[in-house]
C-alpha positions in Angstrom: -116.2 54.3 105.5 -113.2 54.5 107.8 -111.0 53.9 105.5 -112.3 56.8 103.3 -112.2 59.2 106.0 -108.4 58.1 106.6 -107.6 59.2 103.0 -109.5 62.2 103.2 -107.1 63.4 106.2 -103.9 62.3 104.3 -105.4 64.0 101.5 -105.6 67.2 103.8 -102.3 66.8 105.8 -100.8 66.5 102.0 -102.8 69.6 100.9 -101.0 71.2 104.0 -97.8 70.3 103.8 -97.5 71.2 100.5 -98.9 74.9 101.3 -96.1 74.7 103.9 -93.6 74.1 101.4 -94.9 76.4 99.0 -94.9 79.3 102.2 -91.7 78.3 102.8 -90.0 78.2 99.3 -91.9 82.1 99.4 -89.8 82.8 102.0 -86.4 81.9 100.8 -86.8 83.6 97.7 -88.6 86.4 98.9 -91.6 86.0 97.3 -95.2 86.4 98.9 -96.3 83.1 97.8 -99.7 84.7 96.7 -99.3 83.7 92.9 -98.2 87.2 92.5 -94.8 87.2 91.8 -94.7 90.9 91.8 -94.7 91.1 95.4 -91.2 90.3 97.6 -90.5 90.3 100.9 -85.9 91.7 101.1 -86.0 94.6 99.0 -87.3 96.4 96.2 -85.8 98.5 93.4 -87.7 99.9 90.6 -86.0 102.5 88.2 -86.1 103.7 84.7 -83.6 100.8 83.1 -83.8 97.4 83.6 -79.8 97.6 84.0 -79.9 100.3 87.0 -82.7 98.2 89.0 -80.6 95.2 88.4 -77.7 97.2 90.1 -79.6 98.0 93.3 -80.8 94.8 93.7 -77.3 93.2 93.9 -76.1 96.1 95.9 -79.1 95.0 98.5 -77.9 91.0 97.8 -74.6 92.2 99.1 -75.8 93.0 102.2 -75.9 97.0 101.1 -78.6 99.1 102.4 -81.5 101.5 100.7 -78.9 104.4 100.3 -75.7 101.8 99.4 -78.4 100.8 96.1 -79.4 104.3 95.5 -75.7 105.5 95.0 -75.2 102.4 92.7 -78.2 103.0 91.0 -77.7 106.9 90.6 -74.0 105.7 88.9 -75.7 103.4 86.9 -78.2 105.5 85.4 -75.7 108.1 84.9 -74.1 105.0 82.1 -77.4 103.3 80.8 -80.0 105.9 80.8 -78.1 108.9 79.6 -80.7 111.3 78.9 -81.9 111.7 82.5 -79.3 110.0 84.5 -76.6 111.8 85.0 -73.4 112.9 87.2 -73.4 116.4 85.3 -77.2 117.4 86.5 -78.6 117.1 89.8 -82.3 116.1 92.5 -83.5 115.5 95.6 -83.5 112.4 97.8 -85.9 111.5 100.5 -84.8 109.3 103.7 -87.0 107.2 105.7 -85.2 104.8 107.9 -86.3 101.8 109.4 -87.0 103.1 113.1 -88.5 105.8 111.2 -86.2 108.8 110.6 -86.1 111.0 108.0 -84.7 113.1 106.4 -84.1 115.2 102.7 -81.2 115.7 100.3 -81.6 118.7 98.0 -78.0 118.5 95.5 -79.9 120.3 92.8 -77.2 122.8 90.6 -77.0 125.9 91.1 -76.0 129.1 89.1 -72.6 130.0 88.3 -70.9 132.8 90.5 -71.1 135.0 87.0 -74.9 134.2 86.4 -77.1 137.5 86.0 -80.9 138.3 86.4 -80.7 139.4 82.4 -78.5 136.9 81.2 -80.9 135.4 78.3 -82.8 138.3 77.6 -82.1 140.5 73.9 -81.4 144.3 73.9 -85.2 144.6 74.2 -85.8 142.4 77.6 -87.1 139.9 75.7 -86.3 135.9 76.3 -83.5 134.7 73.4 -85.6 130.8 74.5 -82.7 128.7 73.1 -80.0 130.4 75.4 -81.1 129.0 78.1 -81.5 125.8 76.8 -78.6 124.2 74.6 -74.9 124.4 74.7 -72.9 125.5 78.0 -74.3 128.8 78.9 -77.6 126.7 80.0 -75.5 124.3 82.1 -76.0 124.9 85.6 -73.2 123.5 88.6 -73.7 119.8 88.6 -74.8 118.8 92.4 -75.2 114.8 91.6 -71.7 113.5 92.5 -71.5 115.7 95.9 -75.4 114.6 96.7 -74.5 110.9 96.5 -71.5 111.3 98.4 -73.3 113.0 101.0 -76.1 110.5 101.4 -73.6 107.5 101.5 -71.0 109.0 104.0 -74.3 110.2 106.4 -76.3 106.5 105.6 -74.3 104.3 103.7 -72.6 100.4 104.7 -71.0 99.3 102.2 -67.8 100.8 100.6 -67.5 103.5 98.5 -65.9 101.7 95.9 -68.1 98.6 95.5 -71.1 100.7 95.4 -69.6 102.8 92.3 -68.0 99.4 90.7 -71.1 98.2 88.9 -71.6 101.5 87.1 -67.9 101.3 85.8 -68.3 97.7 84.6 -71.1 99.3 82.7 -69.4 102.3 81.1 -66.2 100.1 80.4 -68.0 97.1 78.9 -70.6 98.6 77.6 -74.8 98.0 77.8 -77.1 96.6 75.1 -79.3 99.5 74.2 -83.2 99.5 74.3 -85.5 100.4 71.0 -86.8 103.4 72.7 -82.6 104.7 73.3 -81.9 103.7 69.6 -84.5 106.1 68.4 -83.3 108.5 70.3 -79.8 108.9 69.7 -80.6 108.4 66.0 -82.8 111.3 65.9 -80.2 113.6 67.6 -77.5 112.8 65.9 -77.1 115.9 64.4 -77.5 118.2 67.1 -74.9 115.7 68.9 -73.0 116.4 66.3 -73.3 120.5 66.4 -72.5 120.7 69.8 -69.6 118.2 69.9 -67.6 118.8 66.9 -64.7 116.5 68.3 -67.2 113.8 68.9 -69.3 112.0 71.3 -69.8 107.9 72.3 -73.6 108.9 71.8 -73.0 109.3 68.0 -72.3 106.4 65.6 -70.5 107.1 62.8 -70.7 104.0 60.8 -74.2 103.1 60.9 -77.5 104.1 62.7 -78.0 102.8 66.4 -80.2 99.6 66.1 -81.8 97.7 69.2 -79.2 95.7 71.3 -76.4 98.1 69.5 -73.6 98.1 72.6 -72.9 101.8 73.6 -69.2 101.9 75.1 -68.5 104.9 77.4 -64.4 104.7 77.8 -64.7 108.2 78.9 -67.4 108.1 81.5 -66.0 105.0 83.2 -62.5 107.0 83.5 -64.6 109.9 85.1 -66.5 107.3 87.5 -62.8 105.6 88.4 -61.5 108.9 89.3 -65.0 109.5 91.7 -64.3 105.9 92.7 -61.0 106.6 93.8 -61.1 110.2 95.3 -65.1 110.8 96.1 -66.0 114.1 95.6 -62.9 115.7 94.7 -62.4 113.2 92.2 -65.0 115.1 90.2 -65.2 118.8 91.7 -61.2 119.1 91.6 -58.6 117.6 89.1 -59.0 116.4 85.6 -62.4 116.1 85.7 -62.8 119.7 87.2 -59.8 120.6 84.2 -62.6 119.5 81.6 -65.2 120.9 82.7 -63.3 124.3 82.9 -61.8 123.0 79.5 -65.5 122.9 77.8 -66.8 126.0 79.5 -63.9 127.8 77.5 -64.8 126.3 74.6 -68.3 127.2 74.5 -68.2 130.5 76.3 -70.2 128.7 79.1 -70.0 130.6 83.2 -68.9 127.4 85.1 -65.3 128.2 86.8 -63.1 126.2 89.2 -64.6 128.0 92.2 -68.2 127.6 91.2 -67.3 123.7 91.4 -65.0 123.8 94.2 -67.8 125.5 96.6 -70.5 123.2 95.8 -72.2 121.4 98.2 -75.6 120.1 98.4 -77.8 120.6 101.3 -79.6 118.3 104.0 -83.0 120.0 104.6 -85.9 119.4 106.8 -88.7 117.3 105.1 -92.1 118.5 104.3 -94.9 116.4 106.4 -98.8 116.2 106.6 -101.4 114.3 106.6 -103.5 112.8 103.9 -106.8 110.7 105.1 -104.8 109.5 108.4 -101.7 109.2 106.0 -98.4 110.5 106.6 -97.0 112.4 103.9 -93.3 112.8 103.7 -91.8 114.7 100.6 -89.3 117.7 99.3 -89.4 121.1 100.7 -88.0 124.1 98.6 -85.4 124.2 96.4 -88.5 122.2 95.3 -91.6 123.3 94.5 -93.2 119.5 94.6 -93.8 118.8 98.5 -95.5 122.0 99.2 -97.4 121.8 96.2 -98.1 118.1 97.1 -99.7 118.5 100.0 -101.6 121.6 99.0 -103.4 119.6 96.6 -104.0 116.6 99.0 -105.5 119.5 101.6 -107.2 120.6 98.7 -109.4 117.3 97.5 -109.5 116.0 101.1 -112.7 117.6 102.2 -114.4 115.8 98.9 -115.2 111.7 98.8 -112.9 111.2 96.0 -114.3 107.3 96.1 -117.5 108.0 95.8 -117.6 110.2 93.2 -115.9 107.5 91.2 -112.0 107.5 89.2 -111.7 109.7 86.8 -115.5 110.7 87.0 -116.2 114.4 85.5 -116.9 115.2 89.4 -113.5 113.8 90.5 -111.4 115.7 87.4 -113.5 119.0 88.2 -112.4 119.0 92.2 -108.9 118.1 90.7 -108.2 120.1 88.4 -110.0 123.4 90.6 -106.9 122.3 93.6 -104.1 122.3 90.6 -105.1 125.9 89.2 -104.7 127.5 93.1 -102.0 125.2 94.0 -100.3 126.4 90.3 -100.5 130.0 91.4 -99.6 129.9 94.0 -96.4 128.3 92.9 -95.9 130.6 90.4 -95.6 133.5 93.0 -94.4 131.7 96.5 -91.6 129.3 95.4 -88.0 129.9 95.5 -84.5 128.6 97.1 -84.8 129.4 100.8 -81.9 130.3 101.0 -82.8 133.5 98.8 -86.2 133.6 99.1 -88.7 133.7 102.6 -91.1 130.8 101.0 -94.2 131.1 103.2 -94.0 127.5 103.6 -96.3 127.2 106.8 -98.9 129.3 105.8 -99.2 127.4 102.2 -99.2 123.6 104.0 -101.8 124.8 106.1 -105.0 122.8 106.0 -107.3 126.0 106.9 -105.5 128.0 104.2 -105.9 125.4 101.4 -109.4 125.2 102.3 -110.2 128.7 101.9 -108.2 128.8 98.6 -111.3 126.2 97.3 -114.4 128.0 98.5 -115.0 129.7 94.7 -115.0 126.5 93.3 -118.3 125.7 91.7 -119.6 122.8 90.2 -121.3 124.6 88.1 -118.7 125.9 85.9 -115.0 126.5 85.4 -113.4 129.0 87.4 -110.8 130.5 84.4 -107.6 130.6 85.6 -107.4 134.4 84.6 -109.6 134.5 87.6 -107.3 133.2 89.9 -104.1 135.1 91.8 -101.6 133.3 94.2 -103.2 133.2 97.7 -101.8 136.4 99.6 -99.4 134.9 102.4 -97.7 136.8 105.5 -94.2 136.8 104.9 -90.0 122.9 85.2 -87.9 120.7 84.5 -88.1 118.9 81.3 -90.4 115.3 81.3 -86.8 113.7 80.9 -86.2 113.3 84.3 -86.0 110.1 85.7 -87.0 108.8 89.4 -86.2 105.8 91.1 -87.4 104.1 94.6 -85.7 101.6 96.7 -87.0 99.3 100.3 -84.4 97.5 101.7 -84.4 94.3 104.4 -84.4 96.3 107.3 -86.9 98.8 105.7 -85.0 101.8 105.2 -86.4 103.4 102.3 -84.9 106.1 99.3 -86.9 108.1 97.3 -84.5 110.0 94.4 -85.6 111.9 91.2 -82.8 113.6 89.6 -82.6 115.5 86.2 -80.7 117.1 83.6 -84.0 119.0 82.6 -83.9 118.5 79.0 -83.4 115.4 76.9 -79.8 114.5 77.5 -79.4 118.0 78.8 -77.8 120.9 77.0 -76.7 118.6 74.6 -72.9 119.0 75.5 -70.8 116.1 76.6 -67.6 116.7 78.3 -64.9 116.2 76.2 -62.4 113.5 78.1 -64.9 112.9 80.7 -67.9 111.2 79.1 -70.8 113.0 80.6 -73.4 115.3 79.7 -74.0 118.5 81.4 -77.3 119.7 82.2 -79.5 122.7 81.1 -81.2 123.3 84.1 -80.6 127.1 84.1 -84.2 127.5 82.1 -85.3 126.2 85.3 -85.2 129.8 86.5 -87.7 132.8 85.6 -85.7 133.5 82.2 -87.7 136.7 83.1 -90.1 136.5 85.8 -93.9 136.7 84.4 -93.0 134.9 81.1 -93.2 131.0 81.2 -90.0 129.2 80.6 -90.0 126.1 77.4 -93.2 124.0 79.6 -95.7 127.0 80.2 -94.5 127.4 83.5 -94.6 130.5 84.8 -92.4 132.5 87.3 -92.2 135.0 89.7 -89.6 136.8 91.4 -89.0 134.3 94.0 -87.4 131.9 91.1 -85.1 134.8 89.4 -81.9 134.2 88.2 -79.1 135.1 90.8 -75.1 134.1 91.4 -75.3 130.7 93.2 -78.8 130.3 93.5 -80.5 127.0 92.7 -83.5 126.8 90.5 -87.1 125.8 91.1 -88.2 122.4 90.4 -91.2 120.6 90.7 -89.6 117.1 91.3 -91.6 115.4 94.2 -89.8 112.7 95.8 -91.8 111.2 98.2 -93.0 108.7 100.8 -95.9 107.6 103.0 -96.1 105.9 106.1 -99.3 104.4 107.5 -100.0 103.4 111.2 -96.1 104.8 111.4 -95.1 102.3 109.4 -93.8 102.5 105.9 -96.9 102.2 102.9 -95.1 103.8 99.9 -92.4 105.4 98.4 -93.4 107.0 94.7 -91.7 109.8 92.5 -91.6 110.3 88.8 -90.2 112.1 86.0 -92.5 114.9 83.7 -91.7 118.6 84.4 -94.6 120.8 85.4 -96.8 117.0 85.3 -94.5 115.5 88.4 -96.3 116.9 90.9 -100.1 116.0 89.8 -98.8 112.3 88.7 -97.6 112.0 92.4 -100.8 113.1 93.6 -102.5 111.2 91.5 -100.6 107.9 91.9 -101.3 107.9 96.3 -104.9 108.8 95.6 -105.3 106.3 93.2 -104.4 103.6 96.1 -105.5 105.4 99.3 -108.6 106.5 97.9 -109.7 104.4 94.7 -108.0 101.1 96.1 -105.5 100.7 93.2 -102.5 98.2 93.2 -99.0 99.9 93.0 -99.0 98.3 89.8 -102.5 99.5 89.1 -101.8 102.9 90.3 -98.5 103.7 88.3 -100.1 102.9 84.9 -103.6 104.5 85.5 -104.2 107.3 82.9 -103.6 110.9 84.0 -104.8 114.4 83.5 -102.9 117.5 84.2 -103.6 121.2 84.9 -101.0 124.1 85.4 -103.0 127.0 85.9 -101.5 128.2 82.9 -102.2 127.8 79.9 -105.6 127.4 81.2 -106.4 124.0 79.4 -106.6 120.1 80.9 -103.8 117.9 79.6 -105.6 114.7 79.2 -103.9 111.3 78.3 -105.5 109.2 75.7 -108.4 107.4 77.1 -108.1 109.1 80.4 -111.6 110.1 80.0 -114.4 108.6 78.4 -115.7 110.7 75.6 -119.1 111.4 78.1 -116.8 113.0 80.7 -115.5 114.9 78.3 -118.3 116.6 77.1 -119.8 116.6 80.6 -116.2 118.9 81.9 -116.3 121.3 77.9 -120.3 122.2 79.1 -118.8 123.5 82.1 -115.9 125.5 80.3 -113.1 122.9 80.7 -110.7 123.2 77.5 -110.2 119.6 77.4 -106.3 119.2 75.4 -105.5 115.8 74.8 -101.9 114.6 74.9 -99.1 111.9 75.2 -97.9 110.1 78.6 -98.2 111.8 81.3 -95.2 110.7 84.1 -93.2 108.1 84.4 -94.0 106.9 87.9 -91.7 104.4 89.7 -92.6 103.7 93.2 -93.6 100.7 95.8 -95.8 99.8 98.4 -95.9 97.7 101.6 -98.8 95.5 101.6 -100.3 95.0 104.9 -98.7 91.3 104.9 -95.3 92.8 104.7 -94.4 92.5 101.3 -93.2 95.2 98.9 -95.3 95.5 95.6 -93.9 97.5 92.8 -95.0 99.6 90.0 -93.2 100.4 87.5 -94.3 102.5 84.8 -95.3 100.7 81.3 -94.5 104.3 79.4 -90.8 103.5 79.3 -88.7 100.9 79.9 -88.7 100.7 83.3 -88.3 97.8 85.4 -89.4 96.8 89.4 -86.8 94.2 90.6 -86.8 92.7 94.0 -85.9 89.6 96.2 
């Protein structure tokens, strides 16, 4: 008997020591020794290309910080994900740092000094659509190189030129190139070749790109040596500056020395509130995503989400009733501040998103025809990309940054490498009609010299207790906003895994058109015809967002989601 009891407590003290060991090996590695190895304990990067996240987690290896990855992995992107990444576009970035500061970068483009209210309307006032959206007269002033010099001079650690290094090793060497990229540039091929006559490291002359093709970008990774070298002027001024001027001229684009020269991006006070004892922290205007954000959250807050169930035909109705107001309101309320009075206060206020719901009947579906902006006192493309990034320390980045189309206007510098963007479709072409994505604009978004257009990208992060919980974004036009939202309610309120969260299936309304974007198998076919008996026009459609984000679990550890529609990859250590 005694000696049975003696190897029962060896047995035990084995038992323990090896949970010790197994803790312990967790820890030097980073791991949460859980068996979920998505969970780490140093940092977190989760981005759009397995390449970029790969970049910021060395950068964080190297003893770099949050913003010291995000530079590397905005460079990066800008080489390995060339339809959204980009130096020749622009985004937002929002700061939390470790003893909890924050703080937000808008670097989004801006018109050209020459830009007009008219400039893409016919002798009739009428929108000429593909103006505005291919070749060098949609290009708007890049803001991407000055934003991430910005954030790295105000944040940064490490030096400017290791931070930039890994994206020029990419350029110069070259990157193997996913299925999804190959089909890509095979299918625009031609249009690469309509606007680029002189050619472009995007086109392959000998054969169609195939899967683990390498793309080479000599070009580019001059351009990123000169940025390397000189910082901001090393792009704004110079021979990057001289080709950017040199292309304007040959496409009859607005984009002159000065407009480049006078660029700078702006630091702006964040947008916070409260979600369920959650603290919000997200974009203000030029953005249209944090007010919009939080208006929905004010919206659906009053309602028990959880107990009406995920997805439910109760939950879509409450949802979809916030997005038609909040859509209106955006339509008629949303400019850059720095042209525009946005009647920010009164549209985060709790009271006023409150009132904005009290027609809403469960009964039927209020048309949006019904529905005007709220009266106040006082679209990007779905090829944007987002990425998120937790450091050591905890500092935390939150960056989505666009060309607006699918590798932009199209137009690739010639002797630098990089595509500009077409962001001026961003603007109310003409205020009232809705640009290429249904959205619709008011006068508040009008074209105007040096003005920067609307977006809807919605950088954000939440704290909880005061501490960090999650930092999410994502990529999908007029659908950014409504994935955000529906990625933190998805965890605060239906008790979803990051992971879980991210890939959930989503729904979308816009106000107008008046219909429900659904995602396949969003809804089961019940719901369905539960929300078309109450005048829903249920629309079904591809993904919806590409979210990216990551969450601290209450152990400590950062748990990421990346999002299963693209290639996109959560790294960590």
């Amino acid at each position: 008997m005694q000696k049975t009891i003696k190897h029962l407590i060896n047995w035990k003290k084995n038992i323990a020591y090896a949970l010790i060991a197994i803790s312990l090996s967790g820890c030097v590695t980073g791991q949460l020794g859980k068996n979920n190895s998505d969970e780490y304990k140093n940092g977190m990067v989760v981005s759009a290309h397995p390449e970029a996240s790969q970049v910021g987690v060395e950068i964080l290896k190297k003893g770099g910080n949050a913003v010291d990855a995000a530079v590397a992995v905005q460079f990066a992107l800008a080489v390995v994900y060339p339809n959204a990444g980009n130096i020749g576009g622009g985004g937002f970035m929002v700061y939390r740092g470790a003893s909890g500061e924050i703080n937000t970068l808008d670097f989004r483009e801006k018109a050209a000094a020459a830009a007009s209210r008219d400039m893409y309307l016919d002798s009739a006032g009428n929108p000429i659509v593909d103006k505005s959206l291919y070749g060098h007269l949609a290009a708007g002033v890049p803001g991407s190189v000055d934003g991430m010099v910005e954030a790295h001079q105000k944040y940064g650690k490490l030096t400017w030129e290791k931070v930039l290094q890994p994206a020029i090793d990419l350029a110069q060497n070259g990157f193997k190139i996913t299925k999804r990229q190959a089909t890509e540039l095979n299918s625009l091929h031609r249009k690469f070749m309509d606007f680029n006559p002189d050619g472009t490291a995007f086109v392959n002359l000998e054969k169609t790109w195939q899967e683990g093709d390498l793309l080479v970008q000599k070009e580019l990774a001059n351009t990123l040596s000169l940025v390397q070298e000189k910082g901001r002027a090393g792009f704004y001024e110079g021979a990057v500056a001289d080709s950017i001027i040199a292309e304007m001229k040959r496409g009859k684009g607005l984009i002159t020395k000065e407009d480049l020269k006078t660029y700078h991006s702006a630091w702006r006070k964040p947008i916070t509130g409260t979600y369920r004892g959650y603290k919000i922290i997200t974009m203000p205007p030029t953005s249209s995503g944090g007010i919009a954000l939080m208006q929905l959250l004010q919206s659906v807050e009053p309602y028990s989400l959880k107990k009406l169930g995920h997805n439910a035909d109760s939950t879509v109705q409450v949802i979809v009733e916030a997005e038609r107001r909040v859509y209106a309101d955006r339509a008629t309320h949303l400019g850059d501040p720095d042209f525009y009075t946005v009647p920010q206060a009164t549209l985060i206020d709790p009271a006023y998103n409150k009132k904005r719901m009290q027609n809403f009947s469960w009964a039927a579906a209020t048309p949006s025809s019904e529905v005007l902006a709220g009266s106040v006192n006082g679209s990007e493309h779905e090829e944007t990309t987002h990425f998120s990034i937790v450091d050591r320390e905890g500092n935390a980045v939150s960056i989505t940054t666009t060309l607006n189309g699918s590798y932009g206007s199209l137009v690739a510098v010639k002797g630098a490498g990089f595509l500009l963007n077409n962001e001026m479709d961003d603007f109310s072409v003409k205020p009232g009609a809705p640009n290429m994505y249904g959205l619709v604009g008011g006068e508040a978004n009008a074209i105007a010299p040096n003005k920067r257009m609307l977006s809807s990208m919605t950088p954000t992060i939440v704290e909880k207790d005061g501490k960090l919980f999650m930092v999410v974004g994502t990529p999908g036009g007029s659908t950014i906003i409504t994935s955000v939202f529906q990625t933190i309610i998805n965890v605060i309120d239906f008790d979803m895994t990051m992971q879980q969260a991210v890939a959930a299936k989503k729904f979308h309304h816009q106000w107008l058109p008046d219909e429900v974007y659904v995602e396949k198998d969003a809804l089961d076919s019940l719901t369905t015809e539960k929300l078309k008996a109450k005048g829903y026009q249920i629309a079904p459609r591809g993904a919806i967002g590409r979210v990216d984000a990551i969450l601290k679990t209450k152990w400590g550890y950062y748990q990421g989601g990346a999002d299963p529609r693209g290639d996109d990859k959560a790294i960590g250590y």
